[in-house]
C-alpha positions as CSV (number, residue, x, y, z in Angstrom):
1,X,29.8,22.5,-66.5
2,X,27.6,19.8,-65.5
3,X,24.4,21.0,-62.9
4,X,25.0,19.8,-59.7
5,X,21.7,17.6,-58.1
6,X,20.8,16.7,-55.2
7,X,22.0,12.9,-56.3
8,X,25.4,14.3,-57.2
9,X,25.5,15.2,-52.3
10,X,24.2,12.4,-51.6
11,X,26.7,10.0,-54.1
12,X,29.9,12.2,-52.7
13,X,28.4,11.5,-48.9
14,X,27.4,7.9,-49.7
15,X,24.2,9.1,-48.6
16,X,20.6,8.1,-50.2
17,X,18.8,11.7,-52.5
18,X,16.0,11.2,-50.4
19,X,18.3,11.9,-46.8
20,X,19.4,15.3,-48.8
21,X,15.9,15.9,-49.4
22,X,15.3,15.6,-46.3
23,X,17.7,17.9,-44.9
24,X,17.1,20.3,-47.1
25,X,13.5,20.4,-46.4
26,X,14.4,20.6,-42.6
27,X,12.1,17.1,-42.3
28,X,12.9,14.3,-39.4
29,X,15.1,11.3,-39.8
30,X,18.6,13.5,-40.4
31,X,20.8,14.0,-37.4
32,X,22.2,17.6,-36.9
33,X,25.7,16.3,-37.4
34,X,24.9,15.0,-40.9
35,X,22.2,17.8,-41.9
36,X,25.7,20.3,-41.6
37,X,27.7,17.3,-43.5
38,X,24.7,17.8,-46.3
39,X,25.2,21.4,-46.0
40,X,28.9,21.6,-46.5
41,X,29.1,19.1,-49.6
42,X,26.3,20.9,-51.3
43,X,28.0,24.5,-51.1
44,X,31.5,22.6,-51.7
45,X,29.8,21.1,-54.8
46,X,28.6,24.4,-55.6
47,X,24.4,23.2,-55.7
48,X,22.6,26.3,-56.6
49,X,19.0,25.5,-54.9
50,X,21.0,25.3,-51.0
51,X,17.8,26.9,-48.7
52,X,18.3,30.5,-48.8
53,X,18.0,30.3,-44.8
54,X,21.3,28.2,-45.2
55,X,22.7,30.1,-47.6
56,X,22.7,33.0,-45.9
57,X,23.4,32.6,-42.4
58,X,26.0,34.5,-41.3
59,X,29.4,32.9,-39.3
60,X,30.2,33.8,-36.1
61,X,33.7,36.3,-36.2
62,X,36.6,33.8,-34.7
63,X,38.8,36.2,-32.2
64,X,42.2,35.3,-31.4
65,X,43.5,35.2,-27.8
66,X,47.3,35.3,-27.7
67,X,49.0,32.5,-24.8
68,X,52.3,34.4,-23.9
69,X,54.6,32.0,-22.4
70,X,58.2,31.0,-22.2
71,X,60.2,28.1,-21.9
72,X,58.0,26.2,-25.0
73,X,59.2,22.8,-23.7
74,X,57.9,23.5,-20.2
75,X,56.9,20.6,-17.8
76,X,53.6,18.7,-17.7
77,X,52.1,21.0,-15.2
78,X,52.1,24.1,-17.4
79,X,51.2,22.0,-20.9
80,X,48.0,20.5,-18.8
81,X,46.9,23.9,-18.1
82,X,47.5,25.5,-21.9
83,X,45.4,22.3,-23.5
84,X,42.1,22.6,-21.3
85,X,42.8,26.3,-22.4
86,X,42.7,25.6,-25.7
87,X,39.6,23.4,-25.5
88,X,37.4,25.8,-23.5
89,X,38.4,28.6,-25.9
90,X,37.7,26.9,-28.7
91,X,34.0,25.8,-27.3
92,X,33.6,29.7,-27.5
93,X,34.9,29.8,-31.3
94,X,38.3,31.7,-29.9
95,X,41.9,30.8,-31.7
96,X,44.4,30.1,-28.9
97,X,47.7,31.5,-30.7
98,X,51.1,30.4,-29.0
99,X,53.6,33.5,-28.8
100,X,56.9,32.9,-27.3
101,X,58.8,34.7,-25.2
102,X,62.0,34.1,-23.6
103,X,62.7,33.3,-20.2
104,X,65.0,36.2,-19.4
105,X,65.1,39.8,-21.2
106,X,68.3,41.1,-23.6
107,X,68.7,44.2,-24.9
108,X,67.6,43.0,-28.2
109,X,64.3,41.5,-27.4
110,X,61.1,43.5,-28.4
111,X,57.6,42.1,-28.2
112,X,56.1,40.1,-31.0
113,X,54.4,42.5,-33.8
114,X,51.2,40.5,-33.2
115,X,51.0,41.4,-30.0
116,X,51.3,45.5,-31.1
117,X,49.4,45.6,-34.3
118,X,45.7,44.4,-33.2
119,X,45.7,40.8,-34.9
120,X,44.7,39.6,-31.2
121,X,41.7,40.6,-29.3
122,X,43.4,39.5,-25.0
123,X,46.5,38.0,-23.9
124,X,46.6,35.2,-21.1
125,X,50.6,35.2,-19.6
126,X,51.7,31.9,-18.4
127,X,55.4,31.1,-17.0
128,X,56.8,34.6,-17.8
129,X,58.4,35.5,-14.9
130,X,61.7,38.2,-16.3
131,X,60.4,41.7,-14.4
132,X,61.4,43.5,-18.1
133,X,59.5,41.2,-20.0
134,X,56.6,41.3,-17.7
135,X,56.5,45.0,-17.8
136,X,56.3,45.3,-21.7
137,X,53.2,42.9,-21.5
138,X,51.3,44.2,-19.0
139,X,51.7,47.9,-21.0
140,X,49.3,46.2,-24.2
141,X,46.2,47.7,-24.6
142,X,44.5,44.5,-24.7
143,X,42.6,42.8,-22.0
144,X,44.8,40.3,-20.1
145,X,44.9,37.8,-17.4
146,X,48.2,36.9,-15.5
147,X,48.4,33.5,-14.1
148,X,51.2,34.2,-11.3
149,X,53.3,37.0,-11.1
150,X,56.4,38.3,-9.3
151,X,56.9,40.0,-6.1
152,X,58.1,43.1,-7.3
153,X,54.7,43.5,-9.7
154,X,51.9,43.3,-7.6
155,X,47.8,43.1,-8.3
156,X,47.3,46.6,-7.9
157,X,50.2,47.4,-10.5
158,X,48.6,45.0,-13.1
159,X,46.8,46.3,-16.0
160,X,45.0,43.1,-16.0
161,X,43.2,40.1,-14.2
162,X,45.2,37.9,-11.6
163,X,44.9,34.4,-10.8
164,X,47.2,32.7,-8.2
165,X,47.5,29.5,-7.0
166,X,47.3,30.2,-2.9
167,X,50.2,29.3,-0.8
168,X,49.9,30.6,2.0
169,X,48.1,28.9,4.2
170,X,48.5,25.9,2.2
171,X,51.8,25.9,2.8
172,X,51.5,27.1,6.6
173,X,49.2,23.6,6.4
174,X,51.9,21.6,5.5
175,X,54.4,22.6,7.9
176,X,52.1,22.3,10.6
177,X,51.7,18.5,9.3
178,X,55.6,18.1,9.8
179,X,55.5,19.5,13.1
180,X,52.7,17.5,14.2
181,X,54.7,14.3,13.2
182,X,57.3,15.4,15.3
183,X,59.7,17.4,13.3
184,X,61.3,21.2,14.6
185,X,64.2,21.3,12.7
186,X,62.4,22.1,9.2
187,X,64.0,24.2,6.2
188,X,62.3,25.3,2.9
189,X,64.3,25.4,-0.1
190,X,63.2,27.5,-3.5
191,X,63.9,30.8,-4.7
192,X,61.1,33.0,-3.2
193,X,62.3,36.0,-5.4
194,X,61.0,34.0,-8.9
195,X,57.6,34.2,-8.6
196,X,55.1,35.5,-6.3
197,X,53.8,31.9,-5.5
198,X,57.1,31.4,-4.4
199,X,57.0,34.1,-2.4
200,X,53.7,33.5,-0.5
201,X,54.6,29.9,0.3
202,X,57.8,30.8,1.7
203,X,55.8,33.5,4.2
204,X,53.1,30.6,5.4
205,X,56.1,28.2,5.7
206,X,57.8,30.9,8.7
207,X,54.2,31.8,9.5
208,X,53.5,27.9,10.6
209,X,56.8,28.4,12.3
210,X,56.6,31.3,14.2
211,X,53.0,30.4,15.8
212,X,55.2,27.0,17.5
213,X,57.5,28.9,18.5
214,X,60.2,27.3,16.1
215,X,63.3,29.5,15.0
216,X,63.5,29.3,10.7
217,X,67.2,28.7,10.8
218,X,68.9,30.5,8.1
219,X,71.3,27.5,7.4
220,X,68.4,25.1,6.4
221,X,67.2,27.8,3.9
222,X,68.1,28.0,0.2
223,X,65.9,31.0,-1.1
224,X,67.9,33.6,-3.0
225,X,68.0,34.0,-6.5
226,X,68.2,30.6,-8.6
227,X,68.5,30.6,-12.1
228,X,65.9,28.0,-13.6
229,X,68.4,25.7,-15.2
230,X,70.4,26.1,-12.6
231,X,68.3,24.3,-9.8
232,X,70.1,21.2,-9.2
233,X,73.4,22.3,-9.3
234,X,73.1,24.7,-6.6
235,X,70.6,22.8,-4.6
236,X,73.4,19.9,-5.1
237,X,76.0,23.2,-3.8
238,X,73.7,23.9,-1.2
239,X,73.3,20.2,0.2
240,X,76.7,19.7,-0.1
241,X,77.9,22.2,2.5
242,X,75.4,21.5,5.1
243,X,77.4,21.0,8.5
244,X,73.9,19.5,10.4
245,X,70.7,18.5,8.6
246,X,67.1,19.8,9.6
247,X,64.9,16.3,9.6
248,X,62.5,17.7,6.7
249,X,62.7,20.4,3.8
250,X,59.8,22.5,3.1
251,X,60.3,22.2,-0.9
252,X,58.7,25.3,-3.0
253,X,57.9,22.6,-5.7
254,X,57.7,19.3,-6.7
255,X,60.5,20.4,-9.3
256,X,62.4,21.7,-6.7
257,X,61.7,18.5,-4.3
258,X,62.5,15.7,-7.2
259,X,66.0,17.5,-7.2
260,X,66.4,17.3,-3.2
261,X,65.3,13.8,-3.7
262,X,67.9,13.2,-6.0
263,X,70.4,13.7,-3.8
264,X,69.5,12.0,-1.0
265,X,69.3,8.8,-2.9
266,X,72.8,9.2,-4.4
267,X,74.2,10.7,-1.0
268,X,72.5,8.5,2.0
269,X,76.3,8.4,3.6
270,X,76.1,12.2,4.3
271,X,72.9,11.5,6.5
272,X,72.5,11.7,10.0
273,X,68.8,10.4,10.3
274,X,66.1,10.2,7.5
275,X,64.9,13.5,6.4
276,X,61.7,14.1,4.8
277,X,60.4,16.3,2.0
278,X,57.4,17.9,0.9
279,X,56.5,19.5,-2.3
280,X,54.1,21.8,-4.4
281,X,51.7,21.3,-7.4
282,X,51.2,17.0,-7.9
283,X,52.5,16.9,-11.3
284,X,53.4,13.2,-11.1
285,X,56.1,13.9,-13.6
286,X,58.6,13.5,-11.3
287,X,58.8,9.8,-10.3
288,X,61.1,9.8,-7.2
289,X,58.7,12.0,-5.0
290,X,55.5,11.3,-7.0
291,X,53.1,9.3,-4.3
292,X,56.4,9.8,-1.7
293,X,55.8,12.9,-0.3
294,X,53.5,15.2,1.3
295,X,52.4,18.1,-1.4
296,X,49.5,20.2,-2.8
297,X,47.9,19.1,-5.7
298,X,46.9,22.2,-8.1
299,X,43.6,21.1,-10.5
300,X,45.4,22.2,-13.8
301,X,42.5,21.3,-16.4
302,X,40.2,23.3,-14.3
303,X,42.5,25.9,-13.8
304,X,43.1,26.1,-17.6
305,X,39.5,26.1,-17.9
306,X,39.3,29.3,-15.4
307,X,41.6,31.0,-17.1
308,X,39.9,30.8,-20.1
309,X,36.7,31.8,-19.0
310,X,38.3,34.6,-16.6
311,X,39.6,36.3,-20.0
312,X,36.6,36.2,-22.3
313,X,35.2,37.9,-19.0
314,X,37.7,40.1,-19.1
315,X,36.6,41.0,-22.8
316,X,33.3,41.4,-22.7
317,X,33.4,43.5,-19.5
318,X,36.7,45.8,-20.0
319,X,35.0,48.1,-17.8
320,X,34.9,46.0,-14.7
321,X,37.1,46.1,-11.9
322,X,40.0,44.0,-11.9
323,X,39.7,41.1,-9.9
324,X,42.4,38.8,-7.7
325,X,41.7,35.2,-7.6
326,X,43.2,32.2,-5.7
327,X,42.9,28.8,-6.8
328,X,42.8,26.8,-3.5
329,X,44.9,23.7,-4.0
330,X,44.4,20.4,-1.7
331,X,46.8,19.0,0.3
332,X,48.1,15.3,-0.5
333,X,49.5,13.1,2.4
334,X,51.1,9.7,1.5
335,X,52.3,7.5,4.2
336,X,55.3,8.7,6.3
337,X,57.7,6.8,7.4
338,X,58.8,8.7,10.5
């Protein structure tokens, strides 16, 4: 076998000898990017006279944090979030591995083995919202983060980190923006039972309510249990079987809102007066409310970013208490057509 020279790098680089020299030297006049590119070749090439300093420097350990989510073809919203993830993890030399789960629990259904045999060093749970599945996660070991959870599994009955999106008083915000346009007659539709989000946006929606004065007529609310494919046929049910219409629905989501939406448009005949809707999150996915209606616009990249940094946090500091944070969403208001 032939000796490998310093002319052998630079002719597979198409690179002069005397910019390897260089680099190997550790002279001026060789960029960082193209010193490693010398580097690289030359052990690839198998050169025996690479610096010993070079030669020796030991790689930083990758770890592997394990995304647990459902639902792999999920809306823009959620695959926003998981790729700034992905890129602030791998800034920190971490391997974002995808483990599916499925959006509601059978008998059959046991936790993937990486998950129980130590191949990942946290877990970050995204869009898993079955209780039993939920449960099984939050008994790992590992460190974890939740983003959202549900009603019936609180902070103080995680195992790990929480990060919500606040609702609240954004949402008491929004309804107070209806009623100062002049509505009274509002409803909110989305099952507040899914997710604790949900949940809290249905409480400041009422909240808004209550401090006018305004009755939260039972009739104009859709909030029970909703299976997630099932949206639009029972929000289509729902509409349907209205006897009076309130003049605006206070819509859980833009998901939930682009289905309302929907119906209006192919159903105008059923309509007393115009009725107005607002929505949740900004995806822009969802063309017939998108730039339409009032909602809250949630900063996924940063909020994939925060997730991120919350659970290599979360792994250098196992020992620290665990810690509730809400993302504070802005509110978006188009022109309204009263």
């Amino acid at each position: 076998m032939e000796k490998i020279t310093m002319k052998d790098i630079a002719d597979a680089l198409n690179i002069s000898r005397v910019t390897v020299s260089k680099a190997f030297n550790n002279q001026a006049g060789v960029s960082e990017t193209l010193r490693e590119l010398i580097f690289a070749k030359a052990k690839e090439l198998g050169y025996a006279k690479i610096p010993y300093q070079i030669r020796e420097q030991p790689q930083e350990e990758q770890r592997t944090i394990s995304l647990i989510v459902s639902r792999p073809d999920s809306a823009l919203f959620w695959t926003n979030i998981i790729h700034r993830m992905a890129q602030e993890l791998a800034n920190y030399n971490v391997n974002l591995l995808y483990t599916y789960v499925p959006s509601v629990y059978t008998k059959t259904f046991s936790l993937p083995s990486v998950l129980l045999n130590g191949s990942v060093d946290g877990v970050i749970v995204l869009n898993v919202y079955d209780p039993e599945i939920l449960n099984m996660v939050n008994e790992l070991s590992v460190p974890k983060v939740f983003l959202d959870t549900i009603p019936t599994l609180t902070d103080s009955q995680l195992s790990g980190d929480l990060v919500l999106i606040e609702g609240f008083r954004t949402e008491a915000k929004i309804t107070d923006i209806l009623i100062q346009n002049g509505h009274t007659e509002i409803g909110f539709l989305g099952d507040i039972d899914y997710a604790m989000t949900n949940k809290e946006r249905y409480l400041g929606y009422c909240d808004c309510m209550n401090k006018h004065e305004l009755v939260v007529r039972s009739e104009y609310c859709l909030t029970g249990r909703i299976d997630i494919f099932s949206y639009g046929r029972k929000l289509h049910t729902f509409l349907d079987e209205l006897q009076s219409w309130p003049s605006a629905f206070v819509c859980a989501s833009d998901y939930v809102a682009n289905f309302v939406q929907s119906y209006l448009d192919n159903n105008s005949h059923r309509l007393p007066h115009p009725v107005v809707l607002t929505g949740f999150d900004n995806t822009g996915e969802y063309t017939n409310v998108a730039g339409r209606i009032i909602t809250a616009n949630v900063p996924t990249a940063l909020l994939g970013k925060r997730l991120a940094l919350q659970l290599l946090f979360r792994s250098e500091h196992p020992e620290a208490p665990q810690e509730l944070t809400f993302i504070k969403p802005s509110i978006i208001i188009p022109h309204i057509k009263q």
